[in-house]
Structures are given as C-alpha cells and as structure tokens.
C-alpha positions in Angstrom: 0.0 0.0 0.0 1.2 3.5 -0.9 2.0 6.3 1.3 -1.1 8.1 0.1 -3.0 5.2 0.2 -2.2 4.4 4.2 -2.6 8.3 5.0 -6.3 7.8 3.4 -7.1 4.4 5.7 -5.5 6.3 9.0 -7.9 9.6 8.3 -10.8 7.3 7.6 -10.2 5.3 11.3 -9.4 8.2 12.8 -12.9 9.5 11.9 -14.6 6.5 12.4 -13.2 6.4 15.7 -15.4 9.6 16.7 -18.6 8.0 15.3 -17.8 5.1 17.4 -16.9 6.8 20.3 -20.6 9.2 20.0 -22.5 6.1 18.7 -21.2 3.0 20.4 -21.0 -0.1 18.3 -24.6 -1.5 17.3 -25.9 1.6 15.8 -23.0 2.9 13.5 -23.6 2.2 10.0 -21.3 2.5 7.1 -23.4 5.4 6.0 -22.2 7.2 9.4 -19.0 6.5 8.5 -18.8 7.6 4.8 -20.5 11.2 6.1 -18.1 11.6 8.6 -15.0 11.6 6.4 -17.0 12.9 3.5 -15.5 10.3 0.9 -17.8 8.2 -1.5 -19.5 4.5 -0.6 -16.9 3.3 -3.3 -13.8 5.0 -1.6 -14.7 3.6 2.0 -15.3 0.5 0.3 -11.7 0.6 -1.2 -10.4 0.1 2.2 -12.7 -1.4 4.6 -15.7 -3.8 4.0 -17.7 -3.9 6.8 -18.4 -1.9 10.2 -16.7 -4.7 12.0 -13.6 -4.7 10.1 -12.9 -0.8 11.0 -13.5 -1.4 14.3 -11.7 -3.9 15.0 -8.8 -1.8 13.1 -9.9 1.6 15.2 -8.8 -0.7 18.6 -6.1 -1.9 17.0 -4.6 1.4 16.5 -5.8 2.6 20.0 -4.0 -0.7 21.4 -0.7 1.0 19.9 -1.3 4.5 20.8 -1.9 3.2 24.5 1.6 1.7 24.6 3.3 4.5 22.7 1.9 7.1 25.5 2.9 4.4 28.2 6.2 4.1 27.4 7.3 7.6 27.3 6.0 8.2 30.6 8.5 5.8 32.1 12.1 5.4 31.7 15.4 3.0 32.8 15.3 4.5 35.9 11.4 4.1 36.6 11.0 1.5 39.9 7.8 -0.6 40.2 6.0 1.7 41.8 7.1 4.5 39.6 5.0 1.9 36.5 2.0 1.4 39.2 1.8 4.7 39.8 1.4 5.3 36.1 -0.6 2.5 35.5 -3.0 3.6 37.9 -3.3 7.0 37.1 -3.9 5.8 32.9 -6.4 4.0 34.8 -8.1 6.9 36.5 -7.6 9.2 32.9 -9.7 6.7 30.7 -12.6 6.9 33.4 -12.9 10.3 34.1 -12.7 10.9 29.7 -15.1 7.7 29.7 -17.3 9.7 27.0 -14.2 10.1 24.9 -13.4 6.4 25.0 -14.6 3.6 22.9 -15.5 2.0 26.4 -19.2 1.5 24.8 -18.7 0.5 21.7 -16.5 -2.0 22.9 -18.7 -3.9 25.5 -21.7 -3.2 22.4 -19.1 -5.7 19.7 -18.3 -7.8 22.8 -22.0 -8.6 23.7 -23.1 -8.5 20.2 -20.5 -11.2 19.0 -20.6 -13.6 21.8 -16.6 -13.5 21.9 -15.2 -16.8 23.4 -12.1 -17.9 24.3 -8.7 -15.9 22.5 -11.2 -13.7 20.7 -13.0 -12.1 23.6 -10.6 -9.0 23.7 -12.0 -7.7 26.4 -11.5 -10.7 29.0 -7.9 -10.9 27.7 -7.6 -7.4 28.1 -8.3 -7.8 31.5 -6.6 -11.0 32.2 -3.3 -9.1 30.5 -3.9 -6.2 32.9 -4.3 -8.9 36.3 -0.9 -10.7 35.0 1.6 -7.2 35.0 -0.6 -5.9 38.1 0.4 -8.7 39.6 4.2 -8.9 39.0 4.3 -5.4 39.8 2.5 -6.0 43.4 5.2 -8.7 43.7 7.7 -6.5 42.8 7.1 -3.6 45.1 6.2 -6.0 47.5 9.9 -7.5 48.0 11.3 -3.5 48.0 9.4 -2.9 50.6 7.0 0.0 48.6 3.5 -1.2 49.1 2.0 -3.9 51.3 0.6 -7.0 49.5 0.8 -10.6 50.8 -1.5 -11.9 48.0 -0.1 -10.1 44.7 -2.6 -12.3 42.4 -5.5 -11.8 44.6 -4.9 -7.9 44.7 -4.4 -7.6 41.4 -7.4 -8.8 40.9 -9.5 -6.8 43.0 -8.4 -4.1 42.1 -9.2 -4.4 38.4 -12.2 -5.7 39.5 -12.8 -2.3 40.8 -11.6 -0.4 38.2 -13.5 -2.5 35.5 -17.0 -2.1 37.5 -16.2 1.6 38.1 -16.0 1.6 33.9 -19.7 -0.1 33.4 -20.8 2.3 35.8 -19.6 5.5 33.8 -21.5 4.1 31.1 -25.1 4.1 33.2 -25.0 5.2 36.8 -22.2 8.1 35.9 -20.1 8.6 39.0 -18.4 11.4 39.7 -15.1 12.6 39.7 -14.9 12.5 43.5 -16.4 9.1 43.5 -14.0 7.6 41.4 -10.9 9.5 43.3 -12.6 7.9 46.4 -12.0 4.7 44.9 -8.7 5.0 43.9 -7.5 6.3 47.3 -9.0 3.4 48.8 -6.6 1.5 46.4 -4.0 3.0 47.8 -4.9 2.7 51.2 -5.1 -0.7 50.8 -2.1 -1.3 50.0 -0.1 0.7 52.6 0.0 3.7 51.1 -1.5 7.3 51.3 -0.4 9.5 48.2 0.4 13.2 49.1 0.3 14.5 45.4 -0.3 13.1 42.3 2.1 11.1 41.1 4.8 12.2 38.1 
C-alpha cells in the first residue's frame, strides 16, 4: 500500500473512531462513516468492507497509541512503583474521559458477538492487565514499597474495581470524587497514602 493510500485508511479510522466513540457499536452504519469523512461509498469500500472490520482496526490502532503514551512516561530509571503509579493513574484518565473512549462500543461488539475464548478482547484485556498488576505488586512488595501478601489476589480486585467503576460510567455516571474515592482506597489498601499526584 502506498503512502497516500495508508494516510487515506489512517484519516478514515481516525474519523470513524469519533462516530464510534458518540455512537457506540450497534448503531454505527457504514453510512455514518462515509458522512463523517465525506468520501464516497466506493472509496470507503476501497479500504474497509464492513463496520466490523474498521472497528476492529480503530482498537487496534488505539491498542498501539496506548503503549506509545505508556512508554514515554517511564524510563530505565522508573521503579515498580514508579510503573503502578502510572498505570494507575492511565487508569483513572480513561474513566474520568469515559465519554471520549470507545468504552461502549467495545462492551456493544463484545455482547453482540458472543466473543469466546482468545477472541474475547475484552477478557484478555483484563486477564493481561491482572498478569503485570500482579508482578508489579510482587515487585514492590519485596522492595518494601507497598503492602501486598496476595499479589494475584490484589491484582485482581483491584481491576475488578476499576473494570466495575468503567460499566458504571456508562449508566450510573459517578463522579469525579467518587472515582478519586475509589482509587485512594486503592492505595490505602495497599499501605500507602499518596500526598500529590504522582509524576
């Protein structure tokens, strides 16, 4: 594919990352898509066949842009708590910007596709985020930087929380002083009281 050609696909998931973001999943047509980055039926149809398959290509590319920002955050000299305290606080970010996320469209494909086993995203997702919680508990554990007899457990819970805090956005709508709440009590729970927001 040509430079021009992959500039055209990025502006056309980067648009149809909006619709998906103000429509959720179920609703967005091809139509919706085509309006939003003013292009003919045959020039969407060029590079994408269905609703699905730009979807799946808008997470994709959020899945990369999520590590990108991730990694410049932290550096060789960054201790496990330094990456919890980041992870954390990405965390917190994508729930108070819940209604900039594709947090709805992404539980909508989930339900609507009856994802099992490798191809339910969203349970790996999760199990992914329980493994390096975990080894990060572990880690700060044995320096001494948080208190956590039950690493796996912990982990767990916590994005247990954090995961039930997300569904909530979506219909109950917490608010920012709820969610803080929460995450204090995070911290709190593992031995620690932040001062200041973390760097």
């Amino acid at each position: 594919m040509g430079e021009k050609s992959q500039q055209k696909r990025k502006y056309i998931v980067e648009k149809a990352r909006q619709v998906f973001v103000e429509k959720g999943y179920r609703s967005v047509t091809m139509k919706d898509i085509i309006d939003a980055c003013e292009i003919s039926r045959g020039g969407l149809y060029l590079y994408f066949s269905s609703t699905q398959e730009i979807f799946l290509e808008v997470l994709s590319q959020d899945a990369e842009a999520g590590e990108d920002v991730f990694g410049k955050t932290l550096n060789e000299k960054s201790t496990p708590l330094d990456v919890l305290q980041v992870f954390l606080d990405a965390q917190k970010a994508e729930l108070m910007g819940m209604d900039q996320t594709l947090a709805m469209a992404t539980y909508e494909y989930a339900f609507a596709h009856q994802l099992k086993g490798k191809e339910n995203f969203v349970k790996e997702k999760f199990r992914a985020a329980v493994r390096a919680l975990e080894q990060l508990l572990s880690q700060c554990a044995k320096r001494g930087e948080v208190y956590c007899d039950d690493p796996a457990g912990m982990a767990r819970q916590i994005m247990y929380t954090i995961e039930g805090m997300k569904v909530s956005m979506l219909s109950m709508k917490p608010s920012e002083a709820e969610i803080e709440e929460q995450f204090t009590l995070i911290w709190a729970n593992l031995g620690l009281i932040l001062e200041e927001e973390p760097a």
